[in-house]
PDBQT receptor file of N, H, CA, C and O in Angstrom, charges set to zero:
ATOM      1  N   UNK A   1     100.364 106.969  88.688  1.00  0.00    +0.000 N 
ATOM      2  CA  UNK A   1     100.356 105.896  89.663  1.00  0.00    +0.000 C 
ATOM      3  C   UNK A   1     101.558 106.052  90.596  1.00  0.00    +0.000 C 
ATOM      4  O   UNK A   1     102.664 106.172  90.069  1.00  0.00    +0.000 OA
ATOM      5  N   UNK A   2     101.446 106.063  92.034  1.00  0.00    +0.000 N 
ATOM      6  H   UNK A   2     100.547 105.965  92.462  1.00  0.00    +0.000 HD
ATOM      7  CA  UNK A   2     102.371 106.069  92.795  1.00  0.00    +0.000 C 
ATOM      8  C   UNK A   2     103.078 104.593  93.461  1.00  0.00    +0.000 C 
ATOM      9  O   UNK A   2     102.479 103.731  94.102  1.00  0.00    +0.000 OA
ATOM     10  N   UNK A   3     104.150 104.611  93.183  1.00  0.00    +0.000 N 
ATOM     11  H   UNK A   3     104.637 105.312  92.661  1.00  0.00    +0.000 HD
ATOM     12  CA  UNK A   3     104.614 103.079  93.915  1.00  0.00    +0.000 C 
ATOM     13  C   UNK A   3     104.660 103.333  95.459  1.00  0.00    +0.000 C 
ATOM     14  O   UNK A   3     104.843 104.474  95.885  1.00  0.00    +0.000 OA
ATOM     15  N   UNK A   4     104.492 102.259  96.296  1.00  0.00    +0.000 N 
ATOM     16  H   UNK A   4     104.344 101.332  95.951  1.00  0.00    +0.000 HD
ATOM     17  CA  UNK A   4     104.834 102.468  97.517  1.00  0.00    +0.000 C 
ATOM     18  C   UNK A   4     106.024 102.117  97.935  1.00  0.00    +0.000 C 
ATOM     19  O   UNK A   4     106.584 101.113  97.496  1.00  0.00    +0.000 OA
ATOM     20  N   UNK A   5     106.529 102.864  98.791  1.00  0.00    +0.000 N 
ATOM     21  H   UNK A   5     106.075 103.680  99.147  1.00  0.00    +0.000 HD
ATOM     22  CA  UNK A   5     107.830 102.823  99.673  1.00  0.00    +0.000 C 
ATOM     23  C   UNK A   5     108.093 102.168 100.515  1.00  0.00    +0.000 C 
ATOM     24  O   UNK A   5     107.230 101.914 101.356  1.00  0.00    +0.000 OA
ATOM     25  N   UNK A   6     109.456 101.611 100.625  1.00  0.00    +0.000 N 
ATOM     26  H   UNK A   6     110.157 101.818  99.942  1.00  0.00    +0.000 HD
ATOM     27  CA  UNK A   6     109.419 100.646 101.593  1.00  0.00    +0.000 C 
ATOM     28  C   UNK A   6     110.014 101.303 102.869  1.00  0.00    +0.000 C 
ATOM     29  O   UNK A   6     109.576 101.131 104.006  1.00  0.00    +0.000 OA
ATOM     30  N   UNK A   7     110.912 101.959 102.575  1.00  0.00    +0.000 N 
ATOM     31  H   UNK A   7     111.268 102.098 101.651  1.00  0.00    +0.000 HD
ATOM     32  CA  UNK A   7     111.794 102.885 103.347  1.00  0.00    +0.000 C 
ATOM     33  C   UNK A   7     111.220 103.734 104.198  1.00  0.00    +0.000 C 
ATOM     34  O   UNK A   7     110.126 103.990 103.695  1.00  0.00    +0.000 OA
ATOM     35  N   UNK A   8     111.332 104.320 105.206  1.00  0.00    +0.000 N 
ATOM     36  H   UNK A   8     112.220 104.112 105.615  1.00  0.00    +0.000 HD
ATOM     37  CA  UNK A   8     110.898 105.391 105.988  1.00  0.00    +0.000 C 
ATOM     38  C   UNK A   8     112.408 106.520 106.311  1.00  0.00    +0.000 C 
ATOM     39  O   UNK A   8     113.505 106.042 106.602  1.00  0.00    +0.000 OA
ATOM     40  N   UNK A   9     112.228 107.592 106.220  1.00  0.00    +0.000 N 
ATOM     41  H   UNK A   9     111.337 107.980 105.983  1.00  0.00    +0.000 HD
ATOM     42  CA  UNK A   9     113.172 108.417 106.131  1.00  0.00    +0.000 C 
ATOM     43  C   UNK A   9     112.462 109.900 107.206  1.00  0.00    +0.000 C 
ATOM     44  O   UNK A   9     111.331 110.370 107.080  1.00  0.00    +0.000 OA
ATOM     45  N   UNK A  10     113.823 110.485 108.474  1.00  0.00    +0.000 N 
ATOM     46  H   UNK A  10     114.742 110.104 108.576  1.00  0.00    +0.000 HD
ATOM     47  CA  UNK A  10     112.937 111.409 108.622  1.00  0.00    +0.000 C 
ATOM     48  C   UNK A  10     112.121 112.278 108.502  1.00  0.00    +0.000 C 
ATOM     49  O   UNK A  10     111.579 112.763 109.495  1.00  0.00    +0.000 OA
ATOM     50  N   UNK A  11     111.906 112.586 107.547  1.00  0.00    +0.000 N 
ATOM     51  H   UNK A  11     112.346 112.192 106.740  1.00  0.00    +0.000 HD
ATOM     52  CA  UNK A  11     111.337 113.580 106.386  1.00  0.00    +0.000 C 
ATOM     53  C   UNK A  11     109.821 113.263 106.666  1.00  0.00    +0.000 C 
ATOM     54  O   UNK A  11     108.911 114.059 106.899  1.00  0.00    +0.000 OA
ATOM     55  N   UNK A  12     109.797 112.161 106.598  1.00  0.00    +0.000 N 
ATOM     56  H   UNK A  12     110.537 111.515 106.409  1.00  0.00    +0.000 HD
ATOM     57  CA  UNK A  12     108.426 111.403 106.122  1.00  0.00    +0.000 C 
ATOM     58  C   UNK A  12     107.704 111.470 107.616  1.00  0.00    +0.000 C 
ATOM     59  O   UNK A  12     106.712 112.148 107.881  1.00  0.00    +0.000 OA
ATOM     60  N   UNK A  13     108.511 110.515 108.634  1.00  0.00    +0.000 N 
ATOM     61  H   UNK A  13     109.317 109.964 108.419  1.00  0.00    +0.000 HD
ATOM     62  CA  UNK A  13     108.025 111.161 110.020  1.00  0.00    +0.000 C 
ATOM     63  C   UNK A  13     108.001 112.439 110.492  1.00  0.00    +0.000 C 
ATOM     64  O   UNK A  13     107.388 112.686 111.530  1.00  0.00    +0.000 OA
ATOM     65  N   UNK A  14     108.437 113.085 110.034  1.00  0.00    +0.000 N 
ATOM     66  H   UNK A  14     108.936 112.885 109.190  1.00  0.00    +0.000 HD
ATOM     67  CA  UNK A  14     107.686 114.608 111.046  1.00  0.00    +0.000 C 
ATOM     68  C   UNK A  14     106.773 115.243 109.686  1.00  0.00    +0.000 C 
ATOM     69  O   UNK A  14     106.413 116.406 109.868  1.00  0.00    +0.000 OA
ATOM     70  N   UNK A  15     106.341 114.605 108.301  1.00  0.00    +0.000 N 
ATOM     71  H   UNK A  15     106.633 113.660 108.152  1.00  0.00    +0.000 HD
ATOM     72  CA  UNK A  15     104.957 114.550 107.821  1.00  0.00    +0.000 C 
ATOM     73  C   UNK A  15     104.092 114.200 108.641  1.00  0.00    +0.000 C 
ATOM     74  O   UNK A  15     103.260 114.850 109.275  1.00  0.00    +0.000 OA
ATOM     75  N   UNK A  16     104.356 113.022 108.593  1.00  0.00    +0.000 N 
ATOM     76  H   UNK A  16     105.031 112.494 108.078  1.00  0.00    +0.000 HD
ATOM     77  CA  UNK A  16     103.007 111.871 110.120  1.00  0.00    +0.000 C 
ATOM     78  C   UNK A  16     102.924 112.514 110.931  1.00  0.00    +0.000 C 
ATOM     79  O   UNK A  16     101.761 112.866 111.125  1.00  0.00    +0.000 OA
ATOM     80  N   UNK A  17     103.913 113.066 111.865  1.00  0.00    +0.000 N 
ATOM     81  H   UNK A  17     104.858 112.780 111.708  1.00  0.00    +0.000 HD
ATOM     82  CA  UNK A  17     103.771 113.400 113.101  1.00  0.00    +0.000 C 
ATOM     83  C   UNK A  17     103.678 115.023 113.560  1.00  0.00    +0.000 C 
ATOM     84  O   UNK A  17     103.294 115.418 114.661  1.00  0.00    +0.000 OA
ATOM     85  N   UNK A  18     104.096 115.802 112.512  1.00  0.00    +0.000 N 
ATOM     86  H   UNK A  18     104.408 115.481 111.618  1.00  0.00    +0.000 HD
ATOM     87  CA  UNK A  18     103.714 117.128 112.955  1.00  0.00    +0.000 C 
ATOM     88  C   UNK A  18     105.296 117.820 113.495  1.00  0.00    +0.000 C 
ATOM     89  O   UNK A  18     105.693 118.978 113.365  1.00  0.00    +0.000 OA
ATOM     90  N   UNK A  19     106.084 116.461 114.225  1.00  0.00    +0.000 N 
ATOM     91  H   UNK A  19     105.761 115.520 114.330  1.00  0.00    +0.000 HD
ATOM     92  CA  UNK A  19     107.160 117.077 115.181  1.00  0.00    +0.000 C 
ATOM     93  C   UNK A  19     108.037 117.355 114.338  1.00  0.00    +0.000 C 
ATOM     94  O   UNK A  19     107.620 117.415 113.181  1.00  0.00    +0.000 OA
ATOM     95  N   UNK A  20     109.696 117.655 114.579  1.00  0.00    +0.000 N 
ATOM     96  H   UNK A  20     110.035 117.606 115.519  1.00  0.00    +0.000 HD
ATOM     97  CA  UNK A  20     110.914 117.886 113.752  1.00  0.00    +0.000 C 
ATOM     98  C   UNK A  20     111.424 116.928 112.758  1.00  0.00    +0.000 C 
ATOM     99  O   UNK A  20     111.046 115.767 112.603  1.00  0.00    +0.000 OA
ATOM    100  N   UNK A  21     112.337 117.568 112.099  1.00  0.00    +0.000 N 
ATOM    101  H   UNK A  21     112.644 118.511 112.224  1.00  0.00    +0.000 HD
ATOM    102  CA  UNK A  21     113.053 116.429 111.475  1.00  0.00    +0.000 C 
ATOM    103  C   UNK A  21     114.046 115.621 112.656  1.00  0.00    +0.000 C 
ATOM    104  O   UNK A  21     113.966 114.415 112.885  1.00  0.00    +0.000 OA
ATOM    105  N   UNK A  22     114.774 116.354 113.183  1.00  0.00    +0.000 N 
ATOM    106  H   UNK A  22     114.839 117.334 112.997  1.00  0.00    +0.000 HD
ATOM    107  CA  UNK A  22     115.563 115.677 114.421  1.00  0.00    +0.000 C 
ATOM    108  C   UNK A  22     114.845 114.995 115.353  1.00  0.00    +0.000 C 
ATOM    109  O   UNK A  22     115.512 114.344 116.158  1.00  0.00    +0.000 OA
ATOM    110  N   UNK A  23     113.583 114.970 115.464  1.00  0.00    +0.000 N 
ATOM    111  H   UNK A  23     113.041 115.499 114.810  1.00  0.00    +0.000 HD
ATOM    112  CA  UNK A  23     112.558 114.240 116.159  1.00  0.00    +0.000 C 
ATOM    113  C   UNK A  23     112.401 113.133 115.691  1.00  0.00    +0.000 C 
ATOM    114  O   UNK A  23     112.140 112.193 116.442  1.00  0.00    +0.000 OA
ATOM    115  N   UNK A  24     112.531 112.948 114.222  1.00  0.00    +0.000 N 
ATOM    116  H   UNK A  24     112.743 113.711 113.612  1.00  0.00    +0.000 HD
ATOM    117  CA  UNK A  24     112.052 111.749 113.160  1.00  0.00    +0.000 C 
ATOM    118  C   UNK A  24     113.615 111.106 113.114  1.00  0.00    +0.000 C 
ATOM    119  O   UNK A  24     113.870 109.989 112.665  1.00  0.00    +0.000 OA
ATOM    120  N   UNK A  25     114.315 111.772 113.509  1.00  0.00    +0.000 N 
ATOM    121  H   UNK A  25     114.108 112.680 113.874  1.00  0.00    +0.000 HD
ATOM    122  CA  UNK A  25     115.651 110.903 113.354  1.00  0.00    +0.000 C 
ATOM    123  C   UNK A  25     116.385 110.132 114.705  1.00  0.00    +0.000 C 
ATOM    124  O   UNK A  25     117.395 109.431 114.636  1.00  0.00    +0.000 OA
ATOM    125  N   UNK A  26     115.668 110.427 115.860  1.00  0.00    +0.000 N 
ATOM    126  H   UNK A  26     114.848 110.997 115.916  1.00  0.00    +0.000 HD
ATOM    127  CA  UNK A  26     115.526 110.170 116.410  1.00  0.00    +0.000 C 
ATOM    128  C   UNK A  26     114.749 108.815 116.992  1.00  0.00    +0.000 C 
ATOM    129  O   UNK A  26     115.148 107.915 117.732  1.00  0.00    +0.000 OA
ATOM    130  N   UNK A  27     113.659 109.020 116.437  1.00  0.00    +0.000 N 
ATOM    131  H   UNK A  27     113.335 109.751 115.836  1.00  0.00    +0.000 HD
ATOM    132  CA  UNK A  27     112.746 108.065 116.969  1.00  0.00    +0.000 C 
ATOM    133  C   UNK A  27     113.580 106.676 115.514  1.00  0.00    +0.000 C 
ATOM    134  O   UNK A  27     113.823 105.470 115.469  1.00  0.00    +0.000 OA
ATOM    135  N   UNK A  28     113.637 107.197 115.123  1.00  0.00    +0.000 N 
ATOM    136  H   UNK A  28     113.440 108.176 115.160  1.00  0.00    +0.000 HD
ATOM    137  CA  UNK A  28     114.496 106.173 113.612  1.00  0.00    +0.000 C 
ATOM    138  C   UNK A  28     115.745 105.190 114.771  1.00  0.00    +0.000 C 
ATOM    139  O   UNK A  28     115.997 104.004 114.982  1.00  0.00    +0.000 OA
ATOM    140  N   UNK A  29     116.184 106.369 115.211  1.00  0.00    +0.000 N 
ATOM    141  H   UNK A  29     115.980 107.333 115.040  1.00  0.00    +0.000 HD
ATOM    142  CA  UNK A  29     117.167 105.342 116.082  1.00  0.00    +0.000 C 
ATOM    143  C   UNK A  29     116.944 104.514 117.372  1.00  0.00    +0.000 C 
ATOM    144  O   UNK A  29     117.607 103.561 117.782  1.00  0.00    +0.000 OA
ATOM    145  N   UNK A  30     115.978 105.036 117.854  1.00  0.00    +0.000 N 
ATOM    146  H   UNK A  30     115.439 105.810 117.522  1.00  0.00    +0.000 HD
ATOM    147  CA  UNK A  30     114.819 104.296 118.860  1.00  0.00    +0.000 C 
ATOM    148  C   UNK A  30     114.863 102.737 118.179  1.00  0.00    +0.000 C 
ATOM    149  O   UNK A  30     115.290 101.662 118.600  1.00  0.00    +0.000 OA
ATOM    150  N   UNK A  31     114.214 103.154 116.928  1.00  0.00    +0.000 N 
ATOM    151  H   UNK A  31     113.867 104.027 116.586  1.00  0.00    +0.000 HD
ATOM    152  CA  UNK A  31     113.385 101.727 116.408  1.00  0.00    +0.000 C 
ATOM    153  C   UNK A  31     114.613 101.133 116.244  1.00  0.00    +0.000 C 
ATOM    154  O   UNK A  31     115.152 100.498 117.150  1.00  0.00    +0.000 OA
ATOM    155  N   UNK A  32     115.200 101.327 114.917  1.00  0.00    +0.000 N 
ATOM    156  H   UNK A  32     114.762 101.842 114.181  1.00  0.00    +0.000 HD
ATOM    157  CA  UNK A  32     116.600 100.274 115.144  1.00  0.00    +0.000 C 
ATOM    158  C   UNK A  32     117.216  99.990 116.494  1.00  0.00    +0.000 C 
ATOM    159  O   UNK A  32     117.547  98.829 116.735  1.00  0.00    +0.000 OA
ATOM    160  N   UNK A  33     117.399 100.915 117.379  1.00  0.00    +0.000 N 
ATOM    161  H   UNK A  33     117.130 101.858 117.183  1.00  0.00    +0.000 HD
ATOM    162  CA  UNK A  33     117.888 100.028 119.096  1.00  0.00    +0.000 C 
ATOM    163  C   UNK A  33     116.796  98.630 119.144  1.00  0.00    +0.000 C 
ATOM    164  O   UNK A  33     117.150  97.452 119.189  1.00  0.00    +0.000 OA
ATOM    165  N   UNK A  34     115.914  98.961 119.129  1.00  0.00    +0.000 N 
ATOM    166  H   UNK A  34     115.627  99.918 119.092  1.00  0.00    +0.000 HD
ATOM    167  CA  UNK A  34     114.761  98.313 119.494  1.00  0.00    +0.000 C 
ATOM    168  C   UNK A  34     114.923  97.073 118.597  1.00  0.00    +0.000 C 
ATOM    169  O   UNK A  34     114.929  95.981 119.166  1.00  0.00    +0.000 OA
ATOM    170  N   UNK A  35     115.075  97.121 117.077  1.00  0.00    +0.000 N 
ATOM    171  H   UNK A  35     115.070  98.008 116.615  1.00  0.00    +0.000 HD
ATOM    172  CA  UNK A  35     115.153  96.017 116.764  1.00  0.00    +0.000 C 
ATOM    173  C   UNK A  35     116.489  95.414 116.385  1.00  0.00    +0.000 C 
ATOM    174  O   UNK A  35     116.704  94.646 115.447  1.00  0.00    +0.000 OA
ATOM    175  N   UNK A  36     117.197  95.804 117.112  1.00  0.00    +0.000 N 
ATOM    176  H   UNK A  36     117.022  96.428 117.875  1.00  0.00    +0.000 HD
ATOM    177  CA  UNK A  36     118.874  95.354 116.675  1.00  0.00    +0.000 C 
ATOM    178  C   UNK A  36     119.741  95.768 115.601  1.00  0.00    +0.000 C 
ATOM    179  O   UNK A  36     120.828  95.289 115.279  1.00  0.00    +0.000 OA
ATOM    180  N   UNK A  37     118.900  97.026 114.937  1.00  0.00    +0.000 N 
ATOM    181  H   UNK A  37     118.017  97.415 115.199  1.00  0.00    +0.000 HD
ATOM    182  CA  UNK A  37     119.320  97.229 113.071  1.00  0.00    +0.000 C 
ATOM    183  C   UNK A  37     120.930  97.688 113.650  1.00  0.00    +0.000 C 
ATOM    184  O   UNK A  37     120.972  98.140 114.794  1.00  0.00    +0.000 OA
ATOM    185  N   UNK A  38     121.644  97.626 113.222  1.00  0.00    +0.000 N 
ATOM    186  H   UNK A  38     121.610  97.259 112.292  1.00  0.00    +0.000 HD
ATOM    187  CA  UNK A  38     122.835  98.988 113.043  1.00  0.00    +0.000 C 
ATOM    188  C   UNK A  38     122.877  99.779 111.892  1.00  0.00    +0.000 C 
ATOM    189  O   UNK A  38     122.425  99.618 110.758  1.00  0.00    +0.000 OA
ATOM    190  N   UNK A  39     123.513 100.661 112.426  1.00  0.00    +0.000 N 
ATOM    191  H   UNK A  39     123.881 100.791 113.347  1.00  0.00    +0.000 HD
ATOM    192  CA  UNK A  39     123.500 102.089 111.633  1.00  0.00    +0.000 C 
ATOM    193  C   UNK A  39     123.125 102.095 110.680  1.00  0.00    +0.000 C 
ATOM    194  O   UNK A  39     121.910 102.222 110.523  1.00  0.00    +0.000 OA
ATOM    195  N   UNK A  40     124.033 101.953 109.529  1.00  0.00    +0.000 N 
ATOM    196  H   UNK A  40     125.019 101.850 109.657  1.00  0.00    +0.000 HD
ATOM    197  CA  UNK A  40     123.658 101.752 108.453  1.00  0.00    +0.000 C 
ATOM    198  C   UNK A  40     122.495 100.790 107.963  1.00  0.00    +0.000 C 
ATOM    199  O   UNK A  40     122.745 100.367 106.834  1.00  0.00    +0.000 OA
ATOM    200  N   UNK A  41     121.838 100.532 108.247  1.00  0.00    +0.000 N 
ATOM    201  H   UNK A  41     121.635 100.876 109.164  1.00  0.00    +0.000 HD
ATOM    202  CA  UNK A  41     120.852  99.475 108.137  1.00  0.00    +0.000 C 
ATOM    203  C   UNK A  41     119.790 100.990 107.966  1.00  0.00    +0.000 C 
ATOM    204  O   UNK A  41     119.988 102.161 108.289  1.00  0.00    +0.000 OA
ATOM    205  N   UNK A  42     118.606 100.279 107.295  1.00  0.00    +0.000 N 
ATOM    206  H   UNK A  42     118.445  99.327 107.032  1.00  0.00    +0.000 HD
ATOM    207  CA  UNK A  42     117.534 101.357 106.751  1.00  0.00    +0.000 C 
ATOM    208  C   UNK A  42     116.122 100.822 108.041  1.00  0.00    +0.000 C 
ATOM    209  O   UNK A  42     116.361  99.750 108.597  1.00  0.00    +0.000 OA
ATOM    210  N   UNK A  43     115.159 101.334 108.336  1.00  0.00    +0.000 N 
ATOM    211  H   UNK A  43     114.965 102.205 107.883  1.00  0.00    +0.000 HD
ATOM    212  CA  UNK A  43     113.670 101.167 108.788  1.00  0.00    +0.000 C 
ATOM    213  C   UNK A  43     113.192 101.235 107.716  1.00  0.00    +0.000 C 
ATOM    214  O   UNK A  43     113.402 102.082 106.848  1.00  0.00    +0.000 OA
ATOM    215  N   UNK A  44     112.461 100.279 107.695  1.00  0.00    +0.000 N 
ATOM    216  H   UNK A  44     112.290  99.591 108.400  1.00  0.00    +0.000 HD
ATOM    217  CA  UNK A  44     110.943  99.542 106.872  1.00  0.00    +0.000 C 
ATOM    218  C   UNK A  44     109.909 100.563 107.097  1.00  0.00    +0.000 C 
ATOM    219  O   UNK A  44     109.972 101.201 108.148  1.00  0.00    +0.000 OA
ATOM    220  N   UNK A  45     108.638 100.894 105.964  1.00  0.00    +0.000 N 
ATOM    221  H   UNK A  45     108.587 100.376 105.110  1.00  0.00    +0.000 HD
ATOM    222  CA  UNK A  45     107.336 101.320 106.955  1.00  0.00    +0.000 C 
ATOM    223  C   UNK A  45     106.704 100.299 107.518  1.00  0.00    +0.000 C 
ATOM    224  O   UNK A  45     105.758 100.749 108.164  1.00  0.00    +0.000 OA
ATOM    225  N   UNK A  46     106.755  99.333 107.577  1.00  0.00    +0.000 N 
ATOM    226  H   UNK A  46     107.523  98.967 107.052  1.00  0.00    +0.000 HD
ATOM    227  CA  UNK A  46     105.746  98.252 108.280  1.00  0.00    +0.000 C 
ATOM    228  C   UNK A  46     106.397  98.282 109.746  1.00  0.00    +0.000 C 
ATOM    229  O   UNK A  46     105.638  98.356 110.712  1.00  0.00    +0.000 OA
ATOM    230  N   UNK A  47     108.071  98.216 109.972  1.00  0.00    +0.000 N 
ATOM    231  H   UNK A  47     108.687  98.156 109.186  1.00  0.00    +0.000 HD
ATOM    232  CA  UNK A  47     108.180  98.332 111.413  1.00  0.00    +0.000 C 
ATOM    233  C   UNK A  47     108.033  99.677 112.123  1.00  0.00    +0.000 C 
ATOM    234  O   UNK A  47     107.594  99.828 113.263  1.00  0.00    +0.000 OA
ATOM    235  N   UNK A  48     108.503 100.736 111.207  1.00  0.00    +0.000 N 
ATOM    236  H   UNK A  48     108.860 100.613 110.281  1.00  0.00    +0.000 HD
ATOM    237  CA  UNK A  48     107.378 102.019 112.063  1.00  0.00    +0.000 C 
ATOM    238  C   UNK A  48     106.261 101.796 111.774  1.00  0.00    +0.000 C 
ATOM    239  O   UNK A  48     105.690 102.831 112.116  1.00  0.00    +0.000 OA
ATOM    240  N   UNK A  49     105.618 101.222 111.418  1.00  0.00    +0.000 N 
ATOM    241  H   UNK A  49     106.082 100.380 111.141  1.00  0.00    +0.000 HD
ATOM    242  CA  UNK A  49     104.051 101.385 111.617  1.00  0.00    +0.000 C 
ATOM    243  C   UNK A  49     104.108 100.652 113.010  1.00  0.00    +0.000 C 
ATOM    244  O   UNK A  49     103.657 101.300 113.955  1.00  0.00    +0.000 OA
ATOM    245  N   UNK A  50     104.623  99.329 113.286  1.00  0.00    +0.000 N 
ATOM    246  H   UNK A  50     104.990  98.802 112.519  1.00  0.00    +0.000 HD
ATOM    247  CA  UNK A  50     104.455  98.732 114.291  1.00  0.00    +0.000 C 
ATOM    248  C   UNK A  50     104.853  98.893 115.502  1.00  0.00    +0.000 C 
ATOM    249  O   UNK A  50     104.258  98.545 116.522  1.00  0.00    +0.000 OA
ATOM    250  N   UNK A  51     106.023  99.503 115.399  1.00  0.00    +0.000 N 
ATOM    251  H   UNK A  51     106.507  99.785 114.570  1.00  0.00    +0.000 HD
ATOM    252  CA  UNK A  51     106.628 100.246 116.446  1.00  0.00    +0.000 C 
ATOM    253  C   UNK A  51     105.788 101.107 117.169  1.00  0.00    +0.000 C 
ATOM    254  O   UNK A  51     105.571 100.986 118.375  1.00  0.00    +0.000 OA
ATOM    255  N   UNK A  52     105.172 102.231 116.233  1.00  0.00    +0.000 N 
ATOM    256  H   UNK A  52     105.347 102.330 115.254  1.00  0.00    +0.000 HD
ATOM    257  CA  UNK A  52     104.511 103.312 116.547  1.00  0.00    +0.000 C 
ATOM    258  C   UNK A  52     103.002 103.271 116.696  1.00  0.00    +0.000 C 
ATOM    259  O   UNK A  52     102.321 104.196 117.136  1.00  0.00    +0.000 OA
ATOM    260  N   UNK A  53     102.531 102.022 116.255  1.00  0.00    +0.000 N 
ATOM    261  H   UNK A  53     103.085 101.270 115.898  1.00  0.00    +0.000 HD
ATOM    262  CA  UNK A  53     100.942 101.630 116.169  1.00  0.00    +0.000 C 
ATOM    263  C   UNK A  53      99.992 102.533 115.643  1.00  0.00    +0.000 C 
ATOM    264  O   UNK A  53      98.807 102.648 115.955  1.00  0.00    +0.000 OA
ATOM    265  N   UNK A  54     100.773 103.277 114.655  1.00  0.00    +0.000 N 
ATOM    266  H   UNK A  54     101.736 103.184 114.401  1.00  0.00    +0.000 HD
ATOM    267  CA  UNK A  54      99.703 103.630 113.517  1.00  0.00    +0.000 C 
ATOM    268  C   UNK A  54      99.808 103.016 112.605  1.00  0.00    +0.000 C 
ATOM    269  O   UNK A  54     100.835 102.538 112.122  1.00  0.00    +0.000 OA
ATOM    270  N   UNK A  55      98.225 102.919 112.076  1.00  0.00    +0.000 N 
ATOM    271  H   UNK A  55      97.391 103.307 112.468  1.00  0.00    +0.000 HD
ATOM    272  CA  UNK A  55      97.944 102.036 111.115  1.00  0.00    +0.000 C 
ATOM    273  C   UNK A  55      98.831 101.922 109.600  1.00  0.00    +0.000 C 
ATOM    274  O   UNK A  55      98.737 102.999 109.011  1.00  0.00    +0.000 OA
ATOM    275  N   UNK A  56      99.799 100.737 108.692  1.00  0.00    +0.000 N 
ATOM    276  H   UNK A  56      99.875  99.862 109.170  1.00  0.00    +0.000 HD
ATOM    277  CA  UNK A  56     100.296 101.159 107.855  1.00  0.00    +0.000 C 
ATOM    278  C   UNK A  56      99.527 101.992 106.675  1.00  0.00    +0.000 C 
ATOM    279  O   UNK A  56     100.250 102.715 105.990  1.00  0.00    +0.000 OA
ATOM    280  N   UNK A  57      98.068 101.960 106.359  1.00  0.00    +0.000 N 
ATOM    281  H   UNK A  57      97.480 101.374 106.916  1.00  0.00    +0.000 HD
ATOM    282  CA  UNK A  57      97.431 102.830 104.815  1.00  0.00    +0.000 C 
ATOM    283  C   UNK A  57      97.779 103.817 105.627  1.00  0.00    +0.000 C 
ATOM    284  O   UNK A  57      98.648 104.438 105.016  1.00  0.00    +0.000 OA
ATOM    285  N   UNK A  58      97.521 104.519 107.079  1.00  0.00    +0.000 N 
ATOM    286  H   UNK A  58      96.815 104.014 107.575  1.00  0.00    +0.000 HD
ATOM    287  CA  UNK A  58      97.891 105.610 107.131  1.00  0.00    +0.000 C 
ATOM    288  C   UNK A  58      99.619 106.280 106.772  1.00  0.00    +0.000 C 
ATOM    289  O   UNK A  58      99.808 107.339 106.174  1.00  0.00    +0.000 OA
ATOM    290  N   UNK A  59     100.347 105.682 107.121  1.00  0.00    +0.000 N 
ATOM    291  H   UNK A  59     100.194 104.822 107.608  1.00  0.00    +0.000 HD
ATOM    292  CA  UNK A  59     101.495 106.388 107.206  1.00  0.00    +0.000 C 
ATOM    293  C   UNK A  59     101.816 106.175 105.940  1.00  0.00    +0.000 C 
ATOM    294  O   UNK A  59     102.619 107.015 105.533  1.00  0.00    +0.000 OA
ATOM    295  N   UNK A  60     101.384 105.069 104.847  1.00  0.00    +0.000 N 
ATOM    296  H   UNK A  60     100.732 104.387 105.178  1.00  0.00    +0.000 HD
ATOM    297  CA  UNK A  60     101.652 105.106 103.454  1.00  0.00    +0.000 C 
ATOM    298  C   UNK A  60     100.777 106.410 102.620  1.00  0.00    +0.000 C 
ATOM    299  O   UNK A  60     101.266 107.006 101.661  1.00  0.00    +0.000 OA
ATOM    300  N   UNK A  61      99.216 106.748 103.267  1.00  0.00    +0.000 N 
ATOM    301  H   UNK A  61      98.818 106.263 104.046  1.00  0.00    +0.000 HD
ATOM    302  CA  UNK A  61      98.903 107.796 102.709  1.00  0.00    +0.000 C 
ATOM    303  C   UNK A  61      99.699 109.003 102.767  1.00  0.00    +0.000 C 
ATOM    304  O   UNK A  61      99.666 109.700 101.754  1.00  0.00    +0.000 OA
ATOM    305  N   UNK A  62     100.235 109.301 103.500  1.00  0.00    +0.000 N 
ATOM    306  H   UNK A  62     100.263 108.734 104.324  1.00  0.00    +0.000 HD
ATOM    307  CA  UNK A  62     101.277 110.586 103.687  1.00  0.00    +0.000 C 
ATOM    308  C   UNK A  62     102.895 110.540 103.244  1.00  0.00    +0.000 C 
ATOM    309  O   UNK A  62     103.817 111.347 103.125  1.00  0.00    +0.000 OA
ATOM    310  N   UNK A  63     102.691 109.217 103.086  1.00  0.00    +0.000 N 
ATOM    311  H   UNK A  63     101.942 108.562 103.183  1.00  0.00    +0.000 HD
ATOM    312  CA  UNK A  63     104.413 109.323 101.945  1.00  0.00    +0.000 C 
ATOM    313  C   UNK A  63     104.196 109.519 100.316  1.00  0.00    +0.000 C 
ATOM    314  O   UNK A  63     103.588 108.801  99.523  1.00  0.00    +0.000 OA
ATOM    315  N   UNK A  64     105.072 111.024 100.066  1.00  0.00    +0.000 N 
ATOM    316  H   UNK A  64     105.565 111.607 100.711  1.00  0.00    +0.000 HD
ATOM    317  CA  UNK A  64     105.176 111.198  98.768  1.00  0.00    +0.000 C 
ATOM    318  C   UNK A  64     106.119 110.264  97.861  1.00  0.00    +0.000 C 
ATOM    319  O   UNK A  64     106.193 110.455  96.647  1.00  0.00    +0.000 OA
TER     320      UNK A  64
């Protein structure tokens, strides 16, 4: 049984997306601008999902 993740890490985005890891770390800092996080603060998958408007079962199917 796999638990689901709450976390999103670049790793996981350039799974989803095909692009780099520096691509996924990137867009990581996008979203936190976007939602006020600072640095140290983590992204959720529900706000990349929302951010990015793919569906969350998808981006949870592709996290190990």
């Amino acid at each position: 049984m796999r638990t689901e993740r709450i976390i999103i890490y670049p790793k996981d985005i350039q799974r989803i997306t095909g692009k780099s890891e520096r691509y996924g770390r990137l867009l990581l800092k996008r979203i936190k601008d976007r939602l006020g996080k600072e640095d140290h603060q983590f992204v959720t998958v529900d706000e990349f999902s929302t951010y990015t408007g793919i569906k969350i079962e998808q981006v949870n199917e592709r996290l190990i």
